[in-house]
C-alpha positions in Angstrom: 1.2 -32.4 2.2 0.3 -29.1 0.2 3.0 -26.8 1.1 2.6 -22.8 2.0 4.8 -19.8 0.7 7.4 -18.8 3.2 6.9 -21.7 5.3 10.1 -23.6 6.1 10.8 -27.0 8.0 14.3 -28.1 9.1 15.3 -31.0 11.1 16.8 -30.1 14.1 19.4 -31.8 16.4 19.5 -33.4 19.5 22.5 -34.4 21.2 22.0 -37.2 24.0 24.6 -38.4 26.3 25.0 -39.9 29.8 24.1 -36.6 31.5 21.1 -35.5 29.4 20.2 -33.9 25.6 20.8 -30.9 24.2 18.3 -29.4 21.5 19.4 -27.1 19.2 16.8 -24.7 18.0 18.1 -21.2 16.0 21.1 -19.8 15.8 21.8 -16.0 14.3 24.1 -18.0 11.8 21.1 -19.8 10.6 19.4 -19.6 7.0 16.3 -19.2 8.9 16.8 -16.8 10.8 15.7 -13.5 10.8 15.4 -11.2 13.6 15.4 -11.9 17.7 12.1 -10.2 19.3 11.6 -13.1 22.1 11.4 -16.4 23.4 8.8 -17.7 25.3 7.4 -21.4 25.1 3.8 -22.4 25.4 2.2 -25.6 26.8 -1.1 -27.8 25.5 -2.4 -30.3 26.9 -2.7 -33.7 24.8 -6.5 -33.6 22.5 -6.6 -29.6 23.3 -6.4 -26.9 20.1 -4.8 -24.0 20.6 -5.3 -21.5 17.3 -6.7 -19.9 15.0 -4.1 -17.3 15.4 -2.1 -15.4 13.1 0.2 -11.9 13.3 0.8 -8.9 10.8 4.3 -8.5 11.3 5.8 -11.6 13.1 7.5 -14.4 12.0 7.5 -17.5 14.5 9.7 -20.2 14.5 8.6 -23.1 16.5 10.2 -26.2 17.6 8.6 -29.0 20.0 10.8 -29.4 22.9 8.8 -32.1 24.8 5.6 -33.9 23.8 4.0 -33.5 20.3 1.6 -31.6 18.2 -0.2 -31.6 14.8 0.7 -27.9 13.8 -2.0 -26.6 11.2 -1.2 -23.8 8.8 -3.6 -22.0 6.3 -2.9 -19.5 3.9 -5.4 -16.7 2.7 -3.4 -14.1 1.6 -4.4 -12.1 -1.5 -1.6 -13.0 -4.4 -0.2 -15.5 -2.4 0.6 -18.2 -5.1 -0.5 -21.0 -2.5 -3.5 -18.8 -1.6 -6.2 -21.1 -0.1 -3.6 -24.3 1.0 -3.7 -26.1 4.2 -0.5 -27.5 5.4 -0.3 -29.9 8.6 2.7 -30.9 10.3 3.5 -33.3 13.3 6.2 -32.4 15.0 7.3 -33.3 18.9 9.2 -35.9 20.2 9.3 -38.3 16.7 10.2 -35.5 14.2 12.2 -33.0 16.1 12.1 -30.0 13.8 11.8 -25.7 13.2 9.1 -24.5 10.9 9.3 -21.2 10.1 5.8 -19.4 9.7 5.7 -16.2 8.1 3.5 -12.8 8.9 -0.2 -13.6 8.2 -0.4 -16.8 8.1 -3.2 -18.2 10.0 -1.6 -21.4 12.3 -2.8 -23.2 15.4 -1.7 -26.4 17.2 -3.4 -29.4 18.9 -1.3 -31.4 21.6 -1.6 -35.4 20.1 -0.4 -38.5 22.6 -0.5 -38.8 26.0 1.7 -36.2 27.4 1.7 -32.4 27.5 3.6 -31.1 24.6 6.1 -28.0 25.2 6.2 -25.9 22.3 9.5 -23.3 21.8 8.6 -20.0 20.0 12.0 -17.6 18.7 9.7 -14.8 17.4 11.1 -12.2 15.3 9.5 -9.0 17.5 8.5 -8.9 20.7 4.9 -10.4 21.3 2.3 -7.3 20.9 -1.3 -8.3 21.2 -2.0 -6.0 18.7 -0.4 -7.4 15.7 -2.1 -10.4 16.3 -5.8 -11.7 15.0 -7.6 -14.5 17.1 -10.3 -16.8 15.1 -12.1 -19.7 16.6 -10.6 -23.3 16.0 -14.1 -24.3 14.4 -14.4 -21.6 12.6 -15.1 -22.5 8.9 -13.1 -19.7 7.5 -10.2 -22.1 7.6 -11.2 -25.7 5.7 -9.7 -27.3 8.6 -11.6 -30.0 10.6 -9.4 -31.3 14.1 -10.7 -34.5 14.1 -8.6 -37.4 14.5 -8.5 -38.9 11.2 -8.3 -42.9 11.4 -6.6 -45.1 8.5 
């Protein structure tokens, strides 16, 4: 896995017991963390891509409360010295975990099993549509390709 500038992944925990599971996420204590704009969580169904997306200014931090994804990061900023690096990550119910994403990186996420993933966002501003670029998940500005890949 090529990694990206900036980007950070931490195992998170979950704490089962009789009456349920807790899931930590981010605390202010946290290495991580950075600033508190929002939370707000965001559902995909399982085979549909949500992304190209990236922001100026905000830093996400996502986590994969319920269900899984295949998270997809690229990096094209100028002097970045992993400048033109594609990072993928699965992360859901068998690899509970943060990852960090810094300003400008373009990300997007496809849900992957059978069940609709529920994916946790503690963003570092408040969302403002515009800080935030939209691309096409097919676009070939990003040398990314969704398929499923077998073996």
């Amino acid at each position: 896995m090529a990694e990206i500038e900036g980007v950070e992944v931490k195992q998170l925990r979950r704490i089962p017991d009789e009456r349920g599971t807790i899931y930590h996420m981010l605390r202010c204590d946290d290495p991580l963390f950075e600033a508190f704009g929002e939370v707000y969580f965001s559902t995909v169904y399982p085979g549909v891509i949500k992304g190209w997306h990236r922001h100026k200014k905000m830093i996400l931090n996502y986590a994969v409360v319920s269900g899984s994804i295949k998270l997809v990061l690229y990096d094209d900023r100028p002097g970045s010295t992993t400048k033109g690096n594609v990072m993928e990550l699965f992360i859901g119910d068998n690899n509970y975990s943060l990852v960090k994403i810094p300003p400008m990186i373009w990300n997007g996420f496809k849900g992957i099993g059978t069940n609709m993933a529920i994916v946790a966002n503690c963003s570092s501003i408040p969302h403002d549509p515009a800080e935030i670029e939209r691309m096409d998940p097919f676009s070939e500005t990003v040398p990314y390709q969704w398929d499923l890949k077998h073996g």
